[in-house]
C-alpha positions in Angstrom: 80.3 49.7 114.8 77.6 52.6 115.7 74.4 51.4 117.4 71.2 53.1 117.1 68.6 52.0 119.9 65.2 49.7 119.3 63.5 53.0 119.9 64.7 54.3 116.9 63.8 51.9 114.5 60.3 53.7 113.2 62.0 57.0 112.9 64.7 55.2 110.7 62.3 53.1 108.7 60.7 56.4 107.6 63.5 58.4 107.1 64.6 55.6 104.8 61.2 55.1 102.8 61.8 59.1 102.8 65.0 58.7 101.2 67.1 60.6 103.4 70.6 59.6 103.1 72.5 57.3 106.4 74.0 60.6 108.0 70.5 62.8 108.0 68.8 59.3 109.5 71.9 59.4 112.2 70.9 63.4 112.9 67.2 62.7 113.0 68.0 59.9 115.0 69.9 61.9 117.5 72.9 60.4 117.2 75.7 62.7 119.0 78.7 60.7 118.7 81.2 62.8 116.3 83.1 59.9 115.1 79.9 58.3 113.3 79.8 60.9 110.9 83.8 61.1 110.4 83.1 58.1 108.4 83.3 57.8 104.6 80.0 57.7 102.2 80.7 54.2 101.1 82.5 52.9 104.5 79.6 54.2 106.8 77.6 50.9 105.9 74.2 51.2 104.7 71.1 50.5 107.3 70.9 47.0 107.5 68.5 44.5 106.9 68.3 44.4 111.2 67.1 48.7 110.4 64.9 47.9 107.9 61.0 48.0 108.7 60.3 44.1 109.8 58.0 42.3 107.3 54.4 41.7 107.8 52.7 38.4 107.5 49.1 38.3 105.5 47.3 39.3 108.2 49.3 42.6 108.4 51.0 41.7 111.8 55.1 41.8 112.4 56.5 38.1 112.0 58.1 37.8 115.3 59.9 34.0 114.7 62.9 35.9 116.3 62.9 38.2 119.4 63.1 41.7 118.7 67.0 42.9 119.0 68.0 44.7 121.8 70.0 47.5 119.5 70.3 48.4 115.6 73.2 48.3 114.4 74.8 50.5 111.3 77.6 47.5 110.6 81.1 49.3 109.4 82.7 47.8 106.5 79.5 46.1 105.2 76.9 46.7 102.7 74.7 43.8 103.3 71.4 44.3 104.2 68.3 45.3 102.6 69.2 48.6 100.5 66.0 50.2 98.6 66.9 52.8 95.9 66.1 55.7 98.2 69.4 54.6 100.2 71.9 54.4 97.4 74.8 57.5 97.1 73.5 58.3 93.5 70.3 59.8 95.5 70.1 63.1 96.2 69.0 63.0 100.2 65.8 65.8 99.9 66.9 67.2 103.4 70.3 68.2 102.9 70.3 67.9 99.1 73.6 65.8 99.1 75.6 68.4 101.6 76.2 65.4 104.0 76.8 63.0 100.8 79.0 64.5 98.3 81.0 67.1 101.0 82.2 65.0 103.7 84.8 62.8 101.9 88.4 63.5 102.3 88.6 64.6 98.4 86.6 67.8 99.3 88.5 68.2 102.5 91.5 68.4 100.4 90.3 70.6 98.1 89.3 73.3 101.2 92.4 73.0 102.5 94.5 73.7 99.2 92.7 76.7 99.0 93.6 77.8 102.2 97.0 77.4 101.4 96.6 78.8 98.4 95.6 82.4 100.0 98.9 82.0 102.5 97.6 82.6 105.6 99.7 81.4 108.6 97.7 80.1 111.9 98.3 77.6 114.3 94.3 76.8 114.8 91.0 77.7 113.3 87.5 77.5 113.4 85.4 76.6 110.7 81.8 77.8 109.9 79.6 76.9 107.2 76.9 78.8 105.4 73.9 76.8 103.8 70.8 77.3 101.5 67.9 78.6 103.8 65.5 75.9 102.5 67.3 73.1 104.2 65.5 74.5 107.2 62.3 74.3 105.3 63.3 70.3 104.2 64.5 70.1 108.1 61.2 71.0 109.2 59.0 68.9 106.6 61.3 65.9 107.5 60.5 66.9 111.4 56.7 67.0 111.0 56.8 63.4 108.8 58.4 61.3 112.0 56.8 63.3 114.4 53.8 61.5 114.9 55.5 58.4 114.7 57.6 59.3 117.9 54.0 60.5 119.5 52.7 57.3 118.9 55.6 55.6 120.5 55.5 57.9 123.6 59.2 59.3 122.7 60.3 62.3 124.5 62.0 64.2 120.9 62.0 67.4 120.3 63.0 69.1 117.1 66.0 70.9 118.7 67.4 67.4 119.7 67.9 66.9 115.6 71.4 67.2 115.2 72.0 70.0 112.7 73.4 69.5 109.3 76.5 72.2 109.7 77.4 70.1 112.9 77.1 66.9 111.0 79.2 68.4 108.2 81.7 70.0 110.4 82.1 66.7 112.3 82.7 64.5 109.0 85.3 66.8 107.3 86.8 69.6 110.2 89.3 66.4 111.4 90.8 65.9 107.9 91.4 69.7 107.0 92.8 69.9 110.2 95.5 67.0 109.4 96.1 68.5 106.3 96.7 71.8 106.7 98.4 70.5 109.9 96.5 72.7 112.7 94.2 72.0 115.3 90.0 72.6 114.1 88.4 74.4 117.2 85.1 73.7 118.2 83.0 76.0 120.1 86.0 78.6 120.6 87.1 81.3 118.7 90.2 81.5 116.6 92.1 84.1 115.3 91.7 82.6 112.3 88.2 81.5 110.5 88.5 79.1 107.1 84.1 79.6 105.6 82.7 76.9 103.5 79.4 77.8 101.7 77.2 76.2 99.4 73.7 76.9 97.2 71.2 75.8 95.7 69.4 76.8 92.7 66.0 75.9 93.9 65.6 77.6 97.2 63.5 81.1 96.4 61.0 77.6 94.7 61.4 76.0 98.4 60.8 79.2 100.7 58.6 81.3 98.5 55.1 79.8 99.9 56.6 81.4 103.4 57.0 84.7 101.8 52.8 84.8 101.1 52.1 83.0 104.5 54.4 85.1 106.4 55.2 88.5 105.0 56.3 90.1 108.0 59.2 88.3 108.1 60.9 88.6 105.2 62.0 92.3 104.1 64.1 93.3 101.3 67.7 94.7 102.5 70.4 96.6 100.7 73.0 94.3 101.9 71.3 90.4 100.9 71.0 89.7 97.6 67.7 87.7 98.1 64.9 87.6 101.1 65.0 84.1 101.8 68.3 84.3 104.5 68.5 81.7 107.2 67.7 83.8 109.8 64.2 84.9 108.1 63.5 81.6 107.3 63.5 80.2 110.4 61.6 83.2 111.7 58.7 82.7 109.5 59.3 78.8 110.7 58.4 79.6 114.1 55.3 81.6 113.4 53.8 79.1 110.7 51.6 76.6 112.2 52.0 72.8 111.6 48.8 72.4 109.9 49.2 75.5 107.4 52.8 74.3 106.6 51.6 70.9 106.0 49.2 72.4 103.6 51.9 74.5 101.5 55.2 72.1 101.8 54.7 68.2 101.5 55.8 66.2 104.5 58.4 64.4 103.6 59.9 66.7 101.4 60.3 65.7 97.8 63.2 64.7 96.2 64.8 66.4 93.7 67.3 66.2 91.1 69.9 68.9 91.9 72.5 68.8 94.4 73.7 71.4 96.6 77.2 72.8 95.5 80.4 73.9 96.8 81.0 77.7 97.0 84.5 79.4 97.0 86.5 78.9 100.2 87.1 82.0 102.2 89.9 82.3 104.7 89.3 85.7 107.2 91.6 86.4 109.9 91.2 88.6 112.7 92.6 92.2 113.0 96.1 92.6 114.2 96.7 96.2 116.1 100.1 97.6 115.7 100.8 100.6 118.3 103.3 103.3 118.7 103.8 107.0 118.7 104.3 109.5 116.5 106.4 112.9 116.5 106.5 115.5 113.1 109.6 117.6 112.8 109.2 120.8 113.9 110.8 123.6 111.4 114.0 125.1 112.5 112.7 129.0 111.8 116.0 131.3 110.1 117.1 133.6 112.7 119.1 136.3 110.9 117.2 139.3 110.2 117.3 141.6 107.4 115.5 145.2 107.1 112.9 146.5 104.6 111.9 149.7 104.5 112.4 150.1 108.4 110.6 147.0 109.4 112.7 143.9 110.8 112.0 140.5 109.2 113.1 137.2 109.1 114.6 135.9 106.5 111.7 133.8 103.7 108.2 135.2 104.1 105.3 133.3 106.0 104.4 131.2 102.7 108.3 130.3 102.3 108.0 129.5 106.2 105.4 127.2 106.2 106.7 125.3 103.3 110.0 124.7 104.7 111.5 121.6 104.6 111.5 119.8 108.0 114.5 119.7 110.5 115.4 117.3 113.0 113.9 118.1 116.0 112.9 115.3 117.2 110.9 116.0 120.5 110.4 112.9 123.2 107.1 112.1 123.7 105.3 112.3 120.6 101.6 111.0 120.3 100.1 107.4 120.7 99.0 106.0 117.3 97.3 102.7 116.7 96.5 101.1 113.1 94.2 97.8 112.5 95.5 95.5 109.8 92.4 94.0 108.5 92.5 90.4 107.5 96.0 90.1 107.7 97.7 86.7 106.2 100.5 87.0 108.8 100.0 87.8 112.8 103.0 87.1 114.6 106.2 89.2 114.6 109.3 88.7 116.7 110.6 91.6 118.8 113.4 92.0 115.8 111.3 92.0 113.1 109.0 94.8 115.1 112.3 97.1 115.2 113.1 96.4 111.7 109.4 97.8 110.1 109.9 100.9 112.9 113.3 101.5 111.3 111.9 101.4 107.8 109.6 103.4 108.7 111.8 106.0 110.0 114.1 105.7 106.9 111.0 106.1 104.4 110.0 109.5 105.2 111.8 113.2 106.5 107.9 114.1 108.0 107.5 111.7 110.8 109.0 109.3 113.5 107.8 107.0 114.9 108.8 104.7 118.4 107.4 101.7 120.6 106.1 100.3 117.9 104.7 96.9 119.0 101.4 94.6 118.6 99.0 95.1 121.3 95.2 93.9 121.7 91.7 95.2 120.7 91.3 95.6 123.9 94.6 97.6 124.9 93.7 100.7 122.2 90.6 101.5 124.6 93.6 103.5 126.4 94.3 105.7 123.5 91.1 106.6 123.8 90.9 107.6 127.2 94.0 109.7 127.0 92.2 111.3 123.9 89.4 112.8 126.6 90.3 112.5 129.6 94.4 113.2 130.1 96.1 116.5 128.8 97.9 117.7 125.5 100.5 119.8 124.4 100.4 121.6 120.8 102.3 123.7 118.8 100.7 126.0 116.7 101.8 129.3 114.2 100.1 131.8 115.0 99.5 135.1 112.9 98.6 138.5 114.2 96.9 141.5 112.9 98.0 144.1 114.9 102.2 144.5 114.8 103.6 143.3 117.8 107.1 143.1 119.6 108.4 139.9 121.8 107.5 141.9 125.5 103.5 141.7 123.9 103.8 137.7 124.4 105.2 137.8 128.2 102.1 137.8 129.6 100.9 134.7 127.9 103.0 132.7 130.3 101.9 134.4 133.5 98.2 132.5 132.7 98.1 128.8 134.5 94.9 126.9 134.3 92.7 129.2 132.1 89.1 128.4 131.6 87.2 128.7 129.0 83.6 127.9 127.7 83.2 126.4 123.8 79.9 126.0 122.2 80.5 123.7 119.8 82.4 124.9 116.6 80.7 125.8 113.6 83.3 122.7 111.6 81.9 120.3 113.8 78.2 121.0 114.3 77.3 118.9 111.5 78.4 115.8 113.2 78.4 116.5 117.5 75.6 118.2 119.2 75.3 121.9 119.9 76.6 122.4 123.5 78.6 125.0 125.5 81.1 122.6 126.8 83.9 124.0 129.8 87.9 123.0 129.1 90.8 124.1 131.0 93.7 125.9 129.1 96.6 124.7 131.8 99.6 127.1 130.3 101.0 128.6 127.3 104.3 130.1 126.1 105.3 131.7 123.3 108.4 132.1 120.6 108.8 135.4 118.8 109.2 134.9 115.3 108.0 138.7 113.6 105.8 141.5 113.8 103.0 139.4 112.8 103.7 135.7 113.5 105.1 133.5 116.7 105.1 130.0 118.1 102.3 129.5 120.5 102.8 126.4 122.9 99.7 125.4 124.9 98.8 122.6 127.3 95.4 121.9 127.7 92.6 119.5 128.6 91.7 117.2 126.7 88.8 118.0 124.0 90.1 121.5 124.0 89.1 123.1 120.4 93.0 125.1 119.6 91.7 126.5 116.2 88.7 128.3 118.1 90.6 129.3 121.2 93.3 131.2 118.8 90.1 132.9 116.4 87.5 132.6 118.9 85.1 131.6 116.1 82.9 134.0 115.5 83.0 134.8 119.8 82.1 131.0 120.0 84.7 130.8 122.3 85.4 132.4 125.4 87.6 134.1 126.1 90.4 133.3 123.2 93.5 134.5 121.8 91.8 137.3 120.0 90.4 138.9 123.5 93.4 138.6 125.4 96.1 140.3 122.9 93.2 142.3 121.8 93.4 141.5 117.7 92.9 139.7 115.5 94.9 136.3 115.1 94.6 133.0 113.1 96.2 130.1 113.3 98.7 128.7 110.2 99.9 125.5 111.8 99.0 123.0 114.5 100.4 120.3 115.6 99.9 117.6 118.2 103.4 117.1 120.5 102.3 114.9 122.9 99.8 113.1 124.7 99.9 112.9 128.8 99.6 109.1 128.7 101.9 106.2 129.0 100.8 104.3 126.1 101.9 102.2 124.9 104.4 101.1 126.9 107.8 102.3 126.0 110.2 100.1 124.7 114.0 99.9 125.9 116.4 100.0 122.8 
């Protein structure tokens, strides 16, 4: 049995003249308790005669053979009672437009939940949200402004925002039975990792909303992402700034009734991202070392182009780069330890190029630190390096002799299109170098963080100062860079 106070008996008597169907009379009526709207359509008893308005003598005056009851009850289980036309189920309620009538039964419930598992995903819990036609704010609002001076006259403290509103009525009626069958516990009021969206539409809601759009321009903008003006949000915008008395003249209060029904869009299952983190090493090329003589000059064997198209060798070096990637919407989040291993073995066995280690899920949150090594720790390349001038092995000694190196960058001509111009300090910390030939060698560095390589080796166009090109005094490019390692201990390693 529900019980709706003596107090509420004028609100319901209009609502039902209004034809507003039991569970928008329970909303309007404030009614808070979740389990009266879990009911079915048919079982949630109609008003009865006890809710109906009392009948009037011919003087006009209430009959009163009876005292007044104390409470009004909505009877479970019974359908006696004085029902008018405007209550029965083949009705379309003119404030929801049969949302709370034809959507809350455990047939639709079923049918949202076989299309959940339909799409596969696996969850433990979820939240679900509902999107509805803008005009039922519109309806809400004509509904509000027809009982509102019956709760005046009655000297009830009601506001609007005490109406219980319809997507919390709907998610109350149905959330408990997708939750049974798709056998996981429906959140309320907490997030999930995974979110189950129910919408619907109407076909007549640009007909309901479109005497805002000339009464309240301002609010309603065209956008190259919504599809029409009238969204919920500027809807209830224009709401707020519209007077009573102007709506009043524009929308009729109660809302009329029409003869099409809300209805059901596709269900849509999103879950959140899942972060998978590791690092990364590339194979560094194992360069020929047996010369051979042309012409008088020593060479290596293969030229440069032959060099840098060499197949990789495995030298695998230890601390390799931190590496996270987001897996949008993924149907699957949890992996055991095992099955982890397994996808950083495949990995490893799918490609000669690239190895990877640590792999492991980690949190949104957690990749914040692969970011803050990115600018703030230091990093050590590898990078070919080609020269214009000939030079022999004792012309690189002195490279290692420089420790903490500074240099000033103004901000690369590749990159000015997208960071601003600026003349920005870094710290080259060492270097060493490999002899390969008369023209190219290895160049190690270890720098700060942010550090520009490219425009340290070239000095773009004397952007940066000094570089490679004013310390061996020629002219030098760089062939190859790569990243070996990242001075940070993320993620955390992993024992085998």
């Amino acid at each position: 049995m529900l019980s709706l106070k003596e107090k509420d008996r004028p609100i319901v008597g209009k609502l039902l003249c209004a034809g507003c169907c039991v569970r928008c009379v329970l909303r309007f009526c404030c009614v808070g308790t979740c389990s009266a709207y879990r009911r079915s359509y048919e079982l949630l008893a109609f008003i009865s005669e006890e809710s109906s308005p009392q009948p009037h003598d011919a003087s006009g005056e209430e009959k009163t053979d009876e005292p007044p009851n104390k409470r009004l009850r909505i009877d479970e289980g019974s359908t006696e009672g004085s029902v008018t036309a405007a209550q029965t189920d083949s009705d379309i309620c003119p404030v929801c437009l049969g949302v709370l009538q034809d959507f809350c039964d455990p047939t639709f419930a079923k049918q949202v939940s076989d299309a959940v598992k339909n799409q596969q995903y696996e969850f433990d819990s979820l939240v679900l949200t509902v999107s509805l036609p803008a005009q039922l704010s519109v309806r809400e609002h004509s509904c509000w402004l027809h009982v509102k001076k019956e709760i005046r006259e009655k000297s009830m403290c009601l506001g609007k925002e005490d109406v219980i509103q319809v997507k919390d009525a709907f998610k109350w009626a149905v959330q408990g039975k997708i939750g049974q069958e798709l056998g996981a516990a429906v959140l309320a009021n907490v997030s999930s990792s995974c979110e189950v969206s129910v919408g619907f539409m109407h076909p007549e809601t640009e007909e309901d909303c479109h005497f805002l759009a000339n009464t309240c321009p301002d609010c309603f903008k065209p956008t190259k992402n919504k599809a029409s003006i009238f969204t919920r949000m500027a809807v209830v915008k224009a709401l707020e700034k519209i007077s009573e008395e102007k709506f009043s003249r524009h929308y009729p209060c109660p809302p009329k009734k029409t003869n099409t029904r809300c209805t059901a869009l596709d269900t849509t299952c999103l879950h959140t991202s899942v972060f998978i983190a590791g690092r990364y090493n590339k194979f560094s090329r194992e360069l020929p070392q047996t010369p051979w003589v042309i012409d008088g000059e020593r060479r290596m064997e293969g030229s440069v182009e032959e060099l840098i198209a060499a197949p990789l060798l495995s030298s695998f070096r230890a601390d390799g780069r931190p590496f996270a990637v987001e897996l949008l919407n993924p149907h699957r989040a949890k992996f055991n330890r095992t099955e982890i291993k397994q996808l950083q073995e495949t990995i490893n066995q799918s490609s000669d190029k690239i190895r990877v280690r640590d792999l492991q899920i980690v949190t949104r949150e957690a990749t914040s630190r692969m970011k803050e090594g990115e600018e703030e720790k230091t990093k050590t390349y590898s990078a070919l390096i080609w020269t214009q001038k000939a030079i022999e092995s004792t012309d690189l000694e002195f490279l290692a002799n420089i420790k903490d190196l500074k240099i000033a960058q103004k901000t690369p001509l590749r990159v000015l299109h997208r960071r601003p111009l600026a003349v920005r300090p870094r710290l080259i910390h060492s270097m060493s170098s490999i002899y390969l030939d008369r023209h190219h060698f290895t160049l190690k560095l270890c720098t700060q963080a942010g550090t520009y390589i490219k425009e340290f080796v070239h000095g773009d166009f004397g952007r940066t100062k000094p570089n490679l090109c004013d310390l061996m005094k020629t002219n030098a490019d760089i062939l190859e860079l790569d990243v070996e390692s990242v001075d940070i201990d993320w993620p955390p390693a992993i024992p085998d």
